[in-house]
C-alpha positions as CSV (number, residue, x, y, z in Angstrom):
1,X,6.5,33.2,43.9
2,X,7.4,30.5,41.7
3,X,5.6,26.9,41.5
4,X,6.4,23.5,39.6
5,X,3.8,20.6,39.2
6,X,4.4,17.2,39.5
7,X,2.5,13.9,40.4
8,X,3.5,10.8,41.7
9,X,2.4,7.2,39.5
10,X,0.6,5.7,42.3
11,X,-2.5,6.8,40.3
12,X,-1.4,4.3,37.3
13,X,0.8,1.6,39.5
14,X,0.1,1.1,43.2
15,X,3.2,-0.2,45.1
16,X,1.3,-2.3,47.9
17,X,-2.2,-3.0,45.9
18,X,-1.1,-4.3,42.4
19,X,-4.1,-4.9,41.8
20,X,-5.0,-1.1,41.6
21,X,-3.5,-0.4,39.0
22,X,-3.6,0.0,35.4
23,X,-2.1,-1.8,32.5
24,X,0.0,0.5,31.2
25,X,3.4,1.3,30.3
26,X,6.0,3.7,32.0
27,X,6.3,5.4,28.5
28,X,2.3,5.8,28.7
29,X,2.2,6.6,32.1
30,X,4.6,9.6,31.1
31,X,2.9,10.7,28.1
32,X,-0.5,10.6,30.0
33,X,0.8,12.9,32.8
34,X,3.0,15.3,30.3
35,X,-0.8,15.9,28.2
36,X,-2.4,16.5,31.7
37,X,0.1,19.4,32.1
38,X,2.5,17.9,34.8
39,X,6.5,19.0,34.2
40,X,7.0,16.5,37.0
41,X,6.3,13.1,38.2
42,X,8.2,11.7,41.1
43,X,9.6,7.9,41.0
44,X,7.8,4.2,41.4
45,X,8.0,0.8,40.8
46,X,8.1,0.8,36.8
47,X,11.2,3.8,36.7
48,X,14.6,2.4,36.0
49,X,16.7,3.8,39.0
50,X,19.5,5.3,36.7
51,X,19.4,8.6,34.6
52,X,21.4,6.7,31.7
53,X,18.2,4.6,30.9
54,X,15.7,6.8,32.4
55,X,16.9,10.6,30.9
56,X,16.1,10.2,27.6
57,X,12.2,8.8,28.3
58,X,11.6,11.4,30.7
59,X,13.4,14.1,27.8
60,X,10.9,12.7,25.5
61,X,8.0,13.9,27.2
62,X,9.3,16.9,29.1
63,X,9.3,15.4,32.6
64,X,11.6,15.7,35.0
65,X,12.0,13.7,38.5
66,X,10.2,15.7,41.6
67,X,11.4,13.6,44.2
68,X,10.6,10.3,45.2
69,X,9.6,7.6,48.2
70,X,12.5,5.6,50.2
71,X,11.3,3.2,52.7
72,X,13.2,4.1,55.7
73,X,13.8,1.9,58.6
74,X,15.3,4.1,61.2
75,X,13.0,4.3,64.0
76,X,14.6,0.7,64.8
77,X,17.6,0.7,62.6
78,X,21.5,2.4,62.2
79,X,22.6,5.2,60.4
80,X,25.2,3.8,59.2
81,X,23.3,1.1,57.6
82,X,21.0,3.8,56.3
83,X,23.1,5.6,55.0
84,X,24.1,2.3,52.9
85,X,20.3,1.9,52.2
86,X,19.9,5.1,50.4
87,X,23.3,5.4,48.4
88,X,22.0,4.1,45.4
89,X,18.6,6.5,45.2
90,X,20.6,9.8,46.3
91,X,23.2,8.6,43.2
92,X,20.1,8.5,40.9
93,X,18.3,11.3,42.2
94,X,21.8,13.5,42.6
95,X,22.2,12.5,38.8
96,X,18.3,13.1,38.1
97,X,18.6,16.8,39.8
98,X,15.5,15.8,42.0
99,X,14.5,18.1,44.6
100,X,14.5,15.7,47.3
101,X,14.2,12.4,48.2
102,X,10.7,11.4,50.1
103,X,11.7,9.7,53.7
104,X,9.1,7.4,54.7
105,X,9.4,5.8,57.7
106,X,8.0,2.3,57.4
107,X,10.0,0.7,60.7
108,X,6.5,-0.6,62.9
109,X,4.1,1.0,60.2
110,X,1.6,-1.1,58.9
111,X,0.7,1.1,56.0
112,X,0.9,-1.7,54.3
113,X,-0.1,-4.7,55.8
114,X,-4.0,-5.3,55.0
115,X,-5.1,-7.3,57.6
116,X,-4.0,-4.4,61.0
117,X,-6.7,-2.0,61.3
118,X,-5.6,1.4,61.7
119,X,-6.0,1.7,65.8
120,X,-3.0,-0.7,65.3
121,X,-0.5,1.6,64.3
122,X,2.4,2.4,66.1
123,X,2.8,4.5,69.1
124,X,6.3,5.8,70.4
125,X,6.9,6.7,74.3
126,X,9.1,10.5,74.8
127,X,12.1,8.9,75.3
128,X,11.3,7.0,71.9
129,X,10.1,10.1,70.4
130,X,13.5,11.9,71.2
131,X,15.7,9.4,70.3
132,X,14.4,8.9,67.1
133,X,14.5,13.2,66.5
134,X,18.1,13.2,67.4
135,X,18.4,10.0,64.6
136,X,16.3,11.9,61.9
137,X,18.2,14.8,62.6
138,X,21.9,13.1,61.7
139,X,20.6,11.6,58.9
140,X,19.3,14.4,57.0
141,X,22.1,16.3,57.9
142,X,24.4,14.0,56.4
143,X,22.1,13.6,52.9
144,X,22.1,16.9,52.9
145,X,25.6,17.4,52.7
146,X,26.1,14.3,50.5
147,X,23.8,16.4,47.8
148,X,20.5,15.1,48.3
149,X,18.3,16.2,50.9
150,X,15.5,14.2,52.4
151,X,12.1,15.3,53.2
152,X,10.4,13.9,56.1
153,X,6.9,12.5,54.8
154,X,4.3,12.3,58.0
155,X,1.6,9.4,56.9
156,X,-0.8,7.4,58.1
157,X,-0.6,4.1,59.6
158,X,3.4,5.2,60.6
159,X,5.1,6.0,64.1
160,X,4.3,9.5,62.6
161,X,1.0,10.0,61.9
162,X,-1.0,13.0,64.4
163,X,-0.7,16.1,64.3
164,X,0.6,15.8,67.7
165,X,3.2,13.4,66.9
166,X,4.6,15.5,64.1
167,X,4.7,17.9,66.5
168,X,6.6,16.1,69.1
169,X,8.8,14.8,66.0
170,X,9.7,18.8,64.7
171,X,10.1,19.5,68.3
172,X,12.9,17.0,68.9
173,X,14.7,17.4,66.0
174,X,16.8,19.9,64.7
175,X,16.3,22.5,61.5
176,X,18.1,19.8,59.3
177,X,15.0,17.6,58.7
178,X,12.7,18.8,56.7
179,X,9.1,18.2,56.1
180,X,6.8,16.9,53.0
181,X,3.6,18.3,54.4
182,X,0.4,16.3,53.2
183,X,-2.6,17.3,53.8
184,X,-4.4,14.5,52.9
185,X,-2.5,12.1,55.1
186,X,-3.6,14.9,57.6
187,X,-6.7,15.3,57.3
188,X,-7.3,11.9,57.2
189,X,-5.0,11.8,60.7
190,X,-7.8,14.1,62.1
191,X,-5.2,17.1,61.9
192,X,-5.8,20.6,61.3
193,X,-4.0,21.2,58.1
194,X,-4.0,25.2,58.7
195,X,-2.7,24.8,61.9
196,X,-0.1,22.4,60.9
197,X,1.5,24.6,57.8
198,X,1.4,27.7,60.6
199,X,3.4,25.7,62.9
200,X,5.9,24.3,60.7
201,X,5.9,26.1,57.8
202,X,9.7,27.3,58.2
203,X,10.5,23.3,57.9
204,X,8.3,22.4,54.6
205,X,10.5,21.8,51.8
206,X,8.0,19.7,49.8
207,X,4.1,19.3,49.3
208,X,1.8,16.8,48.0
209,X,-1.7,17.9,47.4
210,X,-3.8,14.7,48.3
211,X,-7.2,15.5,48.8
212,X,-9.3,13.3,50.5
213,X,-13.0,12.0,50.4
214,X,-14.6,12.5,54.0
215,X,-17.4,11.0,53.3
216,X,-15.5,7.5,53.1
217,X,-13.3,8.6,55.8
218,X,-16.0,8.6,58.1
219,X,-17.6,5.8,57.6
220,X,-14.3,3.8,58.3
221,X,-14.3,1.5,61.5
222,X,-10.7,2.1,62.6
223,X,-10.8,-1.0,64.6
224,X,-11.3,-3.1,61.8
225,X,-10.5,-1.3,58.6
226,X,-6.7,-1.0,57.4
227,X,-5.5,1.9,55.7
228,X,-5.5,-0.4,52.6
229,X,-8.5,-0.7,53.1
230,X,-9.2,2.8,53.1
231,X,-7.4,3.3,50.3
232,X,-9.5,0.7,48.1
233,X,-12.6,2.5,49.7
234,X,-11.7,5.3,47.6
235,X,-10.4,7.6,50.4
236,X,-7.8,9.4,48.4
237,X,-8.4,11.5,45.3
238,X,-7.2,15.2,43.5
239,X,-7.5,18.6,44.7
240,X,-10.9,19.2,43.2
241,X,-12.4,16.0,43.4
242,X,-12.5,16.2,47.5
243,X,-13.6,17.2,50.7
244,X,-10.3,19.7,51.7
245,X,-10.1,23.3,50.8
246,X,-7.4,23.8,48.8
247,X,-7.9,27.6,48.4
248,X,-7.5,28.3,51.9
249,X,-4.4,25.7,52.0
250,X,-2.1,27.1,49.3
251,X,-3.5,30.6,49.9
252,X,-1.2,29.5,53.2
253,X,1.5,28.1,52.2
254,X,1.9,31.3,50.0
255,X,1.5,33.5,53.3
256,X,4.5,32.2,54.4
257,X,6.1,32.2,51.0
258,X,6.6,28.6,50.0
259,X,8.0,27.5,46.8
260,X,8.9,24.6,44.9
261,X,7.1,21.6,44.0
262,X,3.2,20.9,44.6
263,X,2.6,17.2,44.1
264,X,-0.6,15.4,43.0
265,X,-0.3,12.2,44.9
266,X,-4.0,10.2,44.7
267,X,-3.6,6.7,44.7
268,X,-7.4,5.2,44.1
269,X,-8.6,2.1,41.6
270,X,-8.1,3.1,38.0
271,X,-10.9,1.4,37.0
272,X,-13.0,3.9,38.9
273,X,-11.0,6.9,38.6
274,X,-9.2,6.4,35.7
275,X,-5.7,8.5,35.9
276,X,-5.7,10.7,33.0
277,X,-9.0,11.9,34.0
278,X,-7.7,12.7,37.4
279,X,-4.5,13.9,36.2
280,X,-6.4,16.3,34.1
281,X,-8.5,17.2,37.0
282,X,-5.5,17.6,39.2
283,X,-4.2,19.5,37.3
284,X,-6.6,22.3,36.3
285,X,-7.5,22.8,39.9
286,X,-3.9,23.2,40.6
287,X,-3.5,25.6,37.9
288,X,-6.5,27.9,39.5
289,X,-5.4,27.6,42.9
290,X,-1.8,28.6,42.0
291,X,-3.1,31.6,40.0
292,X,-5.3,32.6,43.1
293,X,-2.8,32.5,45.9
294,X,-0.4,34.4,43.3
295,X,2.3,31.5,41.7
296,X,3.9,32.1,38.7
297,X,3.9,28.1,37.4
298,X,7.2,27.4,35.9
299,X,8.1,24.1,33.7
C-alpha cells in the first residue's frame, strides 16, 4: 500500500487565532515543511489561490497541494449558491491536481467564536439530520463530477461533531460523500477512533493525523471553555507528541487498505511548539508508523 505526507500551515499561520502564529513567510513556511520531509502541505491563508503564481513556489521546494479547507455553509444554505461558493477553489485545486477539497461545515458552528463554550455547539433534530444528508449528498456528487471531490471533515464545535452524529450523518447520506476522518477532532469529541475507522472506513478518502494532549483535554470546563480556547491550551499537537495511539490507528486504516494522503494537522502557539520542530517530529513518527503498518511512502 502506498502513502503520501502532507501537513497543513496551521502550525505556522492560524486562520482564527492570528495571534498563534509565527512571523514567517509562505516561501519559509514551504521550505521548513519540505526539510521536515513533507511532499505535501494543504492550503491557508498566506497561499495565492491560483496555480499560475502559486506552481512555481510550491516546484521550488518539492511540494505539492494535499487538499485544503472550504468553509461550507450548507446546513442552512443552497446548493446552488454553493456550488457558486466553491467554483473558484475546485478551479485552483482542479488546476493544482489536489486530492480533494476539505468540506467544513461552519453554518451554526462556533469553532470559531471565542467567547461560546463548547456545550454550546450545535445540535440538529432527525429531520434536520436527514435533510442535511440528502444536501451533502448532491453536493458532493456534483463536485465530484465537476473534477474535484470534497471530503467531509467531522470537527469539533460543528453540527458534526460525535461519533454519534457522524454516524447519523454517514447514515443519511449516500456513498458520494466522503469522509476526512480525524482522530484528533475525535478523540477530543469523546469518540472511539477504532470504532469509527471500522464503521466507516469504506467512506474515508482523506486523513489527518492530529494527536491530541488528554491531559489538557481533561481539564477543560466545557461550560466555560471554547474550543479556542482549547486550542490555545495546547490541546492539539503531532503524532508523537500526544496522548492517541497512532500504531493501533494506522495499523487500521491499513486493515482495511487505505491509501492516499496522511495529513499532519496541529495547530498550537509557535512560540511553544515551534513548527519546524513539530514538523520534524511529525514527521518521523509518521515515517515509523507507515513502515509498521506496511506503506510504501511515495513523494
Amino acid at each position: 500500500m502506498k502513502a503520501k505526507l502532507g501537513i497543513a500551515p496551521i502550525a505556522w499561520w492560524n486562520d482564527d487565532l492570528a495571534e498563534l502564529s509565527d512571523d514567517v513567510s509562505l516561501e519559509e513556511c514551504l521550505r521548513q515543511a519540505s526539510v521536515a520531509g513533507f511532499t505535501g502541505m494543504e492550503t491557508g491563508r498566506r497561499f495565492p489561490m491560483n496555480m499560475t503564481e502559486l506552481g512555481p513556489i510550491l516546484a521550488r521546494f518539492g511540494i505539492s497541494v494535499c487538499g485544503g479547507w472550504f468553509s461550507g455553509l450548507l446546513l442552512d444554505g443552497d446548493i446552488e449558491r454553493e456550488k457558486d461558493r466553491i467554483r473558484a477553489q475546485m478551479d485552483f485545486f482542479i488546476a493544482a491536481k489536489a486530492p480533494c477539497i476539505v468540506y467544513g461545515e461552519t453554518a451554526r458552528s462556533i469553532q470559531g467564536n471565542r467567547s461560546a463554550p463548547l456545550a454550546t455547539k450545535p445540535r440538529l433534530s432527525d429531520e434536520e439530520m436527514k435533510a442535511y444528508g440528502r444536501k451533502m449528498t448532491a453536493f458532493a456528487e456534483w463536485c465530484a463530477g465537476q473534477g474535484m471531490p470534497i471530503a467531509y471533515h467531522h470537527h469539533m464545535a460543528a453540527a458534526i461533531e460525535t461519533e454519534p452524529e457522524l454516524d447519523l450523518l454517514m447514515a443519511n447520506s449516500g456513498e458520494a460523500l466522503p469522509l476526512l476522518f480525524d482522530a484528533g477532532h475525535m478523540a477530543f469529541a469523546g469518540g472511539n477512533v477504532l470504532r469509527v475507522i471500522d464503521k466507516h472506513h469504506s467512506r474515508i478518502s482523506h486523513v489527518h493525523t492530529k494527536d491530541v494532549r488528554s491531559g489538557v483535554i481533561e481539564k477543560l470546563d466545557r461550560m466555560r471553555d471554547s474550543f479556542l480556547d482549547a486550542v490555545v491550551k495546547g490541546a492539539f499537537t503531532v503524532p508523537g507528541d500526544g496522548s492517541l495511539d497512532f500504531v493501533a490507528i494506522i495499523a487500521r486504516l491499513a486493515s482495511y487498505g487505505y491509501e492516499g494522503w496522511f495529513v499532519v494537522e496541529a495547530e498550537q502557539d509557535p512560540r511553544i511548539s515551534p513548527p519546524l520542530e513539530m514538523a520534524r517530529k511529525g514527521h518521523a513518527e509518521l515515517i515509523r508508523l507507515m513502515a509498521s503498518a506496511g506503506y510504501e511512502v511515495v513523494p
